[in-house]
N, C-alpha and C positions, 0 to 999 in steps of 0.2 A: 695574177697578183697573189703573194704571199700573206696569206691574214695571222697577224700578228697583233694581238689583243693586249693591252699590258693591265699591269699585275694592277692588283689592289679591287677593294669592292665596288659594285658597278653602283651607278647613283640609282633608284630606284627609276621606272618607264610604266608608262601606259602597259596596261596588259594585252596582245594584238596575236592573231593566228598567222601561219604562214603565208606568203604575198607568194603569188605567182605573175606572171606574166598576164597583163589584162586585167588583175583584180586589182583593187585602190581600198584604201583603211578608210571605214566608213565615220566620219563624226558629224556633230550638231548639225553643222554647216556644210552638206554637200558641195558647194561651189567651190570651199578648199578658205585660201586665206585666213585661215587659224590663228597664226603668229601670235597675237593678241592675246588670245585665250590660254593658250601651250608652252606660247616663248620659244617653239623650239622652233629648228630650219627644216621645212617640207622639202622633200627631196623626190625625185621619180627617175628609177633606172631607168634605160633603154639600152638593152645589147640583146643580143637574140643567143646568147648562151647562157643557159642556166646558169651552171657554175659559176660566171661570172658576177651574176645579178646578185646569187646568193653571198655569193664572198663577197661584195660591196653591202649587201646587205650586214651578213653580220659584221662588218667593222665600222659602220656608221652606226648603226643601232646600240654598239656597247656605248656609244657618247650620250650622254644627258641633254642634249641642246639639239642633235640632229634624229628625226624618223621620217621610215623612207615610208611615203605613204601610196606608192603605183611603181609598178613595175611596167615597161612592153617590152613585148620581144620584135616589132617590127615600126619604121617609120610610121606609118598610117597608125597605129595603136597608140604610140606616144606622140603625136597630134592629138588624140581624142581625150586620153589623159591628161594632157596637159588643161584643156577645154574645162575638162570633167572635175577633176583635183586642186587647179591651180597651184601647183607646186610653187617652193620661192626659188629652186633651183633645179635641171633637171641633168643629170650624167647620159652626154649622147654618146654611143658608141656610130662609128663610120658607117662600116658594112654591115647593112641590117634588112635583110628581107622585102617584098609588095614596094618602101620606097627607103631611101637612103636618110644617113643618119646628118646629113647635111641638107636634104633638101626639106628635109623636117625641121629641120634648125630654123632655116627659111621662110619657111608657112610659120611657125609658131610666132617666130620673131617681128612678124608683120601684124602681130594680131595686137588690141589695145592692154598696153599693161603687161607686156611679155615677161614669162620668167627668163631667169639669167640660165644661159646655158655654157656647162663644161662639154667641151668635145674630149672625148677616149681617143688616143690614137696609141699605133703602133712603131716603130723605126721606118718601116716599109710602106708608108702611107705617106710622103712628105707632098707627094701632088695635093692632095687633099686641104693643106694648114691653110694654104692660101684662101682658098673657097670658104673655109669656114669663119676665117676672119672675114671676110665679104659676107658673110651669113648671115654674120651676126653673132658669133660665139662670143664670149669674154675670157677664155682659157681653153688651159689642151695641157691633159693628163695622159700621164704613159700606163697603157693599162699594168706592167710590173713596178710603178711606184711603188714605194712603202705605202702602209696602209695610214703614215701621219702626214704623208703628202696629202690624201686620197682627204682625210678629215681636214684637213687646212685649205684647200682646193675650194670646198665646200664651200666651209663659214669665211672663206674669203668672196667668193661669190653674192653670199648672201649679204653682207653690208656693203655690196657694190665695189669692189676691188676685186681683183682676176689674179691668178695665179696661172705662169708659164713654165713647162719647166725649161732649166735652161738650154737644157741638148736640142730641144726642138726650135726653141728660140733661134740655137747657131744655124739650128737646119737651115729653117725657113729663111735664114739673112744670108746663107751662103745659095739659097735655090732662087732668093728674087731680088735681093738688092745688092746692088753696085757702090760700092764705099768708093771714096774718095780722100784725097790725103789733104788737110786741112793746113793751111800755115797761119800756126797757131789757132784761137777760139774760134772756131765756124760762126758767121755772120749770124745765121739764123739762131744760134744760142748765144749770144749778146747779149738779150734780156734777162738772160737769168742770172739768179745771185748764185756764189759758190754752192751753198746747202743746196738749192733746187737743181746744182751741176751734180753736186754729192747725190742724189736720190734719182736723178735720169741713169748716173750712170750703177746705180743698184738694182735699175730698175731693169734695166737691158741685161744682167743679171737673169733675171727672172724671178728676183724675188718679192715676195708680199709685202703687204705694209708693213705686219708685223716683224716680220724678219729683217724690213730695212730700218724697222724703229730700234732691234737688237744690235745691229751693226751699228748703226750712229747713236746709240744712249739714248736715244729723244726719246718722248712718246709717241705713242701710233696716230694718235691726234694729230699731232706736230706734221708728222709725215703725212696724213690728210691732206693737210692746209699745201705742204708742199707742191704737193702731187697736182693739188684742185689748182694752184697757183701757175705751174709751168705747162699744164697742158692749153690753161687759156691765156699763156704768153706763148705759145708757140701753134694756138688756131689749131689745134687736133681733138680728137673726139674723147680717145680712150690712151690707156698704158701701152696695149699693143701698137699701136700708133708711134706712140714716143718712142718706143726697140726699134721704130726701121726708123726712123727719124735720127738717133744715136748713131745708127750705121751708117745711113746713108750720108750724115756730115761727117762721118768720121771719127768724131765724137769719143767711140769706142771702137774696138778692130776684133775682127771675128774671132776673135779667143778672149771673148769678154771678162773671163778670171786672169787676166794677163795685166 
């Protein structure tokens, strides 16, 4: 990933020493859930490459609203961190050393009060998306995103919205679902009104609230209510959900900028 910082004066931080793999930023509250007190989004790498940890590290870090308070370099590590920090979001990368970055997804995801988890993936990893939407993930970042994917990835996690990008979005709908040609509105999208048809098909997209609040003028709020509205007209859990849903009626067609 390219870290690219941009200009202007950083907002004033916590003053904090370098985080390695294993150590966690120590405050008042060892059990983690800070928010409160901070305002900002706890975060906890896990990829078992330095470089990587770092360069996530310093492009979260220049933000005023995100610290990353635990790094692991292996699945079993970021289990224990997770435990130990309580993070409000944690960046999992795949292939990770002693146990994988999905089966950690797993175990954390099952525990009470689970943090939201971003999976890392690669191009060359598409076996993988499917599992970790069964995991339990809420998104999947390309580890050469921009670094303002990387930041919006984040605090879209963190107020419970997920960010996909979209390249993997077409993967995963070209590796497991079978579209179908609709004549005319697909039965099972019936119930929705145009704006909630407007904001399914943003959403298959891959983009965030925010981003779908810029595309249609509205506010992000606005796109809240949408979003909260057609998922429980259409009986599905999450966004990612609604992207094969989209597909699989047809809805949209696997070149979803088309």
């Amino acid at each position: 990933m390219t870290v690219t910082l941009g200009g202007g004066p950083r907002r004033p931080r916590l003053p904090r020493g370098r985080l390695f793999a294993g150590e966690v930023l120590r405050r008042d509250d060892p059990a983690g859930h800070n928010r409160g007190v901070s305002d900002k989004i706890r975060v906890l790498v896990a990829d078992d490459q330095t470089l990587v940890r770092t360069g996530f590290r310093v492009i979260l870090e220049a933000e005023g609203d995100i610290e990353v308070v635990a790094e692991a370099d292996t699945g079993t590590e970021a289990i224990r961190q997770a435990e130990l920090v309580r993070p409000d979001v944690i960046l999992m990368d795949i292939r990770m050393p002693e146990l994988d970055g999905l089966s950690a997804t797993e175990q954390i995801r099952r525990r009470p009060d689970p943090p939201t988890i971003v999976v890392l993936t690669t191009f060359d990893q598409n076996e993988y998306v499917y599992r970790a939407l069964r995991a339990g993930a809420a998104g999947f970042l390309l580890k050469d995103s921009p670094s303002s994917r990387l930041v919006a990835a984040v605090r879209a996690a963190a107020t419970g919205d997920s960010l996909i990008e979209p390249s993997i979005t077409q993967r995963l709908v070209e590796r497991f679902v079978e579209p179908v040609e609709p004549d005319g509105l697909p039965e099972r999208l019936a119930a929705l009104t145009d704006r909630e048809l407007d904001v399914l098909r943003l959403i298959a997209r891959g983009l965030s609230n925010a981003e779908i609040a810029a595309e249609l003028v509205v506010a992000e709020t606005t796109v809240k209510t949408h979003v909260a509205r057609l998922l429980t007209k259409l009986g599905i859990r999450d966004r990612v959900q609604a992207v094969v849903v989209a597909y699989e009626t047809g809805f949209v067609t696997r070149n979803p900028d088309s």
